[in-house]
N, C-alpha and C positions, 0 to 999 in steps of 0.2 A: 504494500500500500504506500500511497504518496505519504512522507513524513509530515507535508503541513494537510493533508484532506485524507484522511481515512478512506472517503468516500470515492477514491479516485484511485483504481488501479491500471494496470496494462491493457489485461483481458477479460473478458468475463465471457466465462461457458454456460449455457440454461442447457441442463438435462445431464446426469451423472452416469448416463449411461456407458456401455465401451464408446462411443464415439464420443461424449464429453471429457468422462474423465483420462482418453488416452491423450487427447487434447491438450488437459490440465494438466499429466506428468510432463511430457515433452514442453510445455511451453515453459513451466519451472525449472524443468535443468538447462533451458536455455538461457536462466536470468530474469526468465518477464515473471511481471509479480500477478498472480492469478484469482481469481476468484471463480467458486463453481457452485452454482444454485440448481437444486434438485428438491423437487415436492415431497418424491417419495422416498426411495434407499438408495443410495452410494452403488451401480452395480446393473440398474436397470431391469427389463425385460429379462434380457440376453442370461443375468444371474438369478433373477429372482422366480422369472415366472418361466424360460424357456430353454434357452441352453444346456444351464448346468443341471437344476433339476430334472429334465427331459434326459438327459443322456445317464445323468445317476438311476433315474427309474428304468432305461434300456438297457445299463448295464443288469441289473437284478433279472431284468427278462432274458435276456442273454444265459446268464447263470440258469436258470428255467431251464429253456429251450435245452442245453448241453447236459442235462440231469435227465431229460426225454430222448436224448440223442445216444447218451450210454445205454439207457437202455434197452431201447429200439432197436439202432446200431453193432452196439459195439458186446452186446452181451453182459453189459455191466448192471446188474441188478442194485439200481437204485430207483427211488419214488421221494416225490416228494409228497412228504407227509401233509401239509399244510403251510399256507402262509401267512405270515404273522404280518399283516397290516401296517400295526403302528409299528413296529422295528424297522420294515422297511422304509415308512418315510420319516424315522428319526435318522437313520443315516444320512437318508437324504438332502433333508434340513441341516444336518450339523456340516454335508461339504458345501453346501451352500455357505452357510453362517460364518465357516473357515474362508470362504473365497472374499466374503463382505467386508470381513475384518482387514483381510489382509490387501486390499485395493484400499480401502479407509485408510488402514495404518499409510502407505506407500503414497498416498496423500497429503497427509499430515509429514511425513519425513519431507514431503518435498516441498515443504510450504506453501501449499495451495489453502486457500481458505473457502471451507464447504460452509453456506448459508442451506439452511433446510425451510424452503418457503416456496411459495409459486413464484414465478417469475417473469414479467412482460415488459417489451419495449415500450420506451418513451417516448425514441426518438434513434435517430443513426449512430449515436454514441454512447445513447442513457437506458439502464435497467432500473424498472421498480421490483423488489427481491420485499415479499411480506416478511413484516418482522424486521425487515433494514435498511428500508428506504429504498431512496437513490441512486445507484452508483453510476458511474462514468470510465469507459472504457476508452483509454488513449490509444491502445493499439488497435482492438477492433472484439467484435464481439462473436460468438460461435455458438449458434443455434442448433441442438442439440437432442432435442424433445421426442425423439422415437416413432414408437407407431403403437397402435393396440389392434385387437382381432376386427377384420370385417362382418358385420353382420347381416344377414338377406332381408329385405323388408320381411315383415309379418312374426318374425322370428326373435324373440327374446329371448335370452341366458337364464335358467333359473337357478344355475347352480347345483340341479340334479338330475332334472330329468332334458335338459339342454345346453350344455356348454359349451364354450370358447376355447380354444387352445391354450388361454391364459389360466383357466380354472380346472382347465381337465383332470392334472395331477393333484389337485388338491381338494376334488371331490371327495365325502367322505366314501371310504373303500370303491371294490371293484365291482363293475355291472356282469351279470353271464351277460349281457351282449350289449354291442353297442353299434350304430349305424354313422359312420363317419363320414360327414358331407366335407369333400376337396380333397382331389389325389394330386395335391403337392406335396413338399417335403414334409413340410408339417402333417398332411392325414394322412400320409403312408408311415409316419413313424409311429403316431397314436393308435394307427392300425396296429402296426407290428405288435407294438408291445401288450395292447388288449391281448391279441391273440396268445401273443407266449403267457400270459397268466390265467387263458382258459375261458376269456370269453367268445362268442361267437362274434364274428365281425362282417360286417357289409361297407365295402368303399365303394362310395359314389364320387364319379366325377365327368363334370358336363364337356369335357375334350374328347376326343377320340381314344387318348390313352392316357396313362400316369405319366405323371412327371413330364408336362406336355410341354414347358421351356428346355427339357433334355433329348438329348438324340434319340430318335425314332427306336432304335434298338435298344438302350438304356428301358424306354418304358416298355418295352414287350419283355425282357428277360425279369425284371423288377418282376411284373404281372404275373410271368409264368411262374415266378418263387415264393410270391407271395399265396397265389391260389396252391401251389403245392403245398402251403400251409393248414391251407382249411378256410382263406378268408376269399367271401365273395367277391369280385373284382367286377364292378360294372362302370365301365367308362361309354362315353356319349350317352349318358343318363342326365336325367335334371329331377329334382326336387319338386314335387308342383301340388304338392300340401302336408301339411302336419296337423295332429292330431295328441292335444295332452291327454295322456291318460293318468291314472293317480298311480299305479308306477313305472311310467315309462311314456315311450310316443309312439303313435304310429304314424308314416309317410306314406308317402304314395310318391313314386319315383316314376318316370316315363323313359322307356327304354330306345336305340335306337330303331327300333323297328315299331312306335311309338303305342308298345305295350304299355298298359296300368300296373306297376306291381306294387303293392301293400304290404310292408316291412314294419314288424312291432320289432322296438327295443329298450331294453331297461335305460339307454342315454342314447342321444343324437349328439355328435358331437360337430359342430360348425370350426372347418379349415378351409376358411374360403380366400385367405390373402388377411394384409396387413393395413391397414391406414395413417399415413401420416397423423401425428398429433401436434395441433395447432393451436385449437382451441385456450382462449384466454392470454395467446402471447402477444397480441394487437401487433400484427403482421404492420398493420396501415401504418402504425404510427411511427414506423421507421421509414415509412416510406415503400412498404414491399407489400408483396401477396400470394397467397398462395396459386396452383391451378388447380382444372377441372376435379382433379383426385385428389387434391389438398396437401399435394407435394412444392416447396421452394427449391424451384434452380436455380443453381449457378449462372452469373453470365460469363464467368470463364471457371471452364471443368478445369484448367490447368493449374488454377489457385484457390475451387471453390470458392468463389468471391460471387456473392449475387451483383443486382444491379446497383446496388446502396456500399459506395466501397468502405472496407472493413469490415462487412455482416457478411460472415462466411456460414455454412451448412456442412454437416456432416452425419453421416448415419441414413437413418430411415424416412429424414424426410427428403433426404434427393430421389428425385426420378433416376429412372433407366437413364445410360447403362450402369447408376451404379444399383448392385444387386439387392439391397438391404440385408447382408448378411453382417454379422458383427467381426469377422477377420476384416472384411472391409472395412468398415467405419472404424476400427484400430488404424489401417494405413491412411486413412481419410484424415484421421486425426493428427496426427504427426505431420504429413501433409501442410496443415493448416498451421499447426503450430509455429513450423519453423519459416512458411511464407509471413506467419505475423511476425516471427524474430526477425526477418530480412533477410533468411537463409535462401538460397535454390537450393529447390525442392524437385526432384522429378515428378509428375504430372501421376497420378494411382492411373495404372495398365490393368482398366477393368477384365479383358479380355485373357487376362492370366490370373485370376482369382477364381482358386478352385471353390468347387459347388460339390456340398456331400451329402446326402442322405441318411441317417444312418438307425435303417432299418434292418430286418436281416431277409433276406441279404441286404449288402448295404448298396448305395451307387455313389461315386464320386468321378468328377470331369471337372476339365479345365479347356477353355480352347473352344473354336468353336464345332458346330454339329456338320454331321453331311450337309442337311440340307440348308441349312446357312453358307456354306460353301460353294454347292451348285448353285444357290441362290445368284450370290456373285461371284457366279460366271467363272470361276476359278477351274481351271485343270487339273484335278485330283486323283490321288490313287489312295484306296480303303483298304487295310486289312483287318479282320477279325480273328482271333480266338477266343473257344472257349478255355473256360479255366479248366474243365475237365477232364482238357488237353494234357494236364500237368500232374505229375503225380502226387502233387502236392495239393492241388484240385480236388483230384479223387477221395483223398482223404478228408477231405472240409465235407464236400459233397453236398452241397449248395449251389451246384453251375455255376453261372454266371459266365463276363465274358470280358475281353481286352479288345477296346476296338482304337483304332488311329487314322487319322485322317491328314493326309500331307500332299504339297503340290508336287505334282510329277514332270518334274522337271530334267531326269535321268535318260540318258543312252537306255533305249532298250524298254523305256516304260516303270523304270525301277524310281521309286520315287527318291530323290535326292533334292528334293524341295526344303521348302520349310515345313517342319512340323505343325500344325494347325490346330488340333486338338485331339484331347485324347479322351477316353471316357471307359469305366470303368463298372461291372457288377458282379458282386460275389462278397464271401465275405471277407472282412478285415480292409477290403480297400480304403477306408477313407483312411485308414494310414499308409496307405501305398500312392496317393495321390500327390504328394511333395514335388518327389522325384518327375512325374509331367508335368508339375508348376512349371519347375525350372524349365524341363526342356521345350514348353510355350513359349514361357517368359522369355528366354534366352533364343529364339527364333533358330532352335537347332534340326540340323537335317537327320535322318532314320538314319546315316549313315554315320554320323556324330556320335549314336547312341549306341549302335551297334557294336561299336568297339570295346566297349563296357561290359564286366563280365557279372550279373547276375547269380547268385548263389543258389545250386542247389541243393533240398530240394524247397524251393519257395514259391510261393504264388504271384512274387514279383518275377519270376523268367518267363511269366507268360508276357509280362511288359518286353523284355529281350527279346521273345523270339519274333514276337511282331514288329521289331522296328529290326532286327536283322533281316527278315522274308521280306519287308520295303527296303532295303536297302540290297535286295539280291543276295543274302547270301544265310537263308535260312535253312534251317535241317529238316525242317517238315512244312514243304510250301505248301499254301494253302490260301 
């Protein structure tokens, strides 16, 4: 803070989410004096309601699924007895609570000063922070406020027998079934994990297929693994009534062949997409506004800088191409940070921010799809394996598959292009995903990669063998 005006620092962040408060470390060890106002907890969505506790409750379904797998599979006579509810989300709560603290502390070590209040513009330099007045950003301010779940007209959350993806995990215990409307990442992972703890599940979603922003063959392999589970898959389906009943709902879904079908379930759970949140920060009074979907852009993506200079954005209220994912809004953040220290900064390479799923099987890609590729007009060469190509494959025994897409620019048709993107299903990928970050990001050729020796036996040489057979010189072309 300025020594004669309290009220007067460098920057000021509204929203503590990953993209505010990555914002706020980075901009404190570059020296700027920070202030970061947040309504609700230090940590966001991303920690509180989606992220962490969403993948602590996958991981426990995980452990599930592998206790049905021994002994299905593998001859290993185990059962599980029962599950104890509240144990599993006190663990779950306590890594959450550990992750709260320790972002709060790393805050506080970096002298960032967190106000706990709502927070809205005055003006192109000035924040009202309830509880602390005024403040006045000299360097510039960073709009930070997130998103919460989309809801469909006619459709309320009641917390039991209809929820949001923000409430799903914190319903009390688990439904025998639940009807999950939206086959994106978020309702195919609430699928998943219903499923591994024993509910019946139905995924509706109104595109053609799951995961309809991912490559064509991403959502048919997904599909095939998921209904190998036991869970309904109906895509180009729509919702086109509900029904509260006192325990549970019943819909009525219309099919693509514009069948009526009537689905009872003890929860509906709505994944329909995310909305910027706006609400209450007086966009106007800086001079800004939102669009049509209540998202503020940039008017240069290269500084996030809107059209009000020094009100920059970061996170979930930017529009496409950035993703709303929170690894992004972390590079978004730093980004910003160091354009308001006066640093160059490279521009966030949306186009190399991997995308994971992580259901089981899981999906992760980076890069773009085929058909964004055909799209423009590019000359490309595809290769595909599956994982159960691999002996290590076989063992998971999960399918899935390694697809890559590169321009074919090689004597002979062998692609010796640029790598384009890669896309990934089966399990454990979304930790096998890194390694395609780089080789996007880094605009390297199938022949770049190929040189690279892959360990076996692992599920990552099926990454190998596909960027050796693009680059000619595979052992099992295909």
């Amino acid at each position: 803070m300025s020594e004669t005006d309290p009220n007067t620092t460098d920057v000021i962040v509204i929203g503590g989410g990953t993209g505010g408060y990555s914002t706020a470390l980075r901009a404190a060890s570059l020296g700027l004096r920070v202030v970061l106002a947040e309504r609700d907890l230090i940590g966001g969505t991303c920690l509180h309601r989606g992220c962490i506790p969403s993948k602590a409750m996958l991981h426990a379904a995980e452990l599930v699924d592998g206790i049905a797998e021994a002994r299905e599979r593998w001859g290993v006579k185990a059962t599980v007895d029962s599950l104890d509810w509240p144990a599993l989300v006190a663990t779950r709560d306590t890594i959450v609570t550990r992750n709260h603290q320790g972002v709060a502390g790393h805050l506080r070590t970096a002298g960032v000063r967190v106000l706990k209040g709502t927070a809205r513009l005055t003006g192109p330099r000035t924040v009202h922070v309830e509880g602390a007045g005024e403040l006045t950003a000299r360097r510039g301010i960073v709009l930070a406020t997130g998103s919460r779940p989309r809801m469909l007209p006619g459709l309320a959350a009641d917390g039991r027998r209809v929820v949001t993806s923000d409430d799903a995990l914190f319903a009390a215990g688990l439904p025998a079934s639940v009807l999950v409307l939206g086959g994106g990442a978020i309702g195919v992972e609430y699928a998943s994990f219903h499923r591994s703890m024993g509910a019946g599940v139905t995924l509706v979603e109104a595109a053609g297929r799951l995961l309809p922003m991912e490559d064509e063959d991403v959502g048919r392999h997904l599909a095939r693994g998921l209904k190998k589970r036991g869970i309904a898959v109906r895509t180009g389906s729509t919702l086109t009534g509900t029904e509260l009943l006192p325990d549970g709902v019943r819909a009525t879904v219309r099919t693509p062949k514009g069948e009526e079908l009537v689905i009872e379930a003890e929860r509906l759970l709505v994944a329909v997409g995310r909305a910027p949140v706006t609400d209450g920060l007086d966009l106007a009074a800086a001079g800004l506004a939102a669009d049509e979907w209540g998202f503020v852009a940039p008017a240069d993506w290269s500084r996030l800088e809107t059209a009000v200079p020094g009100i920059h954005v970061v996170g979930d209220l930017l529009p496409p191409p950035s993703p709303g994912l929170a690894h992004a809004s972390f590079a978004e953040g730093l980004l910003v940070a160091e354009t308001l220290a006066g640093l160059p900064s490279r521009a966030v390479d949306y186009a190399a921010v991997p995308r994971v799923t992580y259901s089981s099987p899981q999906t992760a890609s980076v890069g773009r799809t085929e058909a964004e590729a055909r799209a423009a007009g590019l000359d490309i060469k595809v290769n595909t394996m599956p994982l159960a190509a691999t002996a290590k494959g076989m063992v998971h025994g999960q399918g899935g598959m390694v697809k890559v897409i590169a321009t074919a620019d090689g004597a002979g048709g062998e692609a010796s292009g640029t790598v384009l993107g890669v896309h990934l299903v089966g399990p454990h990928v979304s930790e096998m995903i890194a390694e395609s970050q780089l080789i996007v990001g880094w605009d390297a050729e199938p022949a770049d990669v190929a040189q690279h020796i892959h360990a076996h036996p692992t599920l990552s040489e099926a990454v190998g063998e596909t960027f050796l057979t693009l680059a000619g010189r595979g052992l099992h072309q295909h």
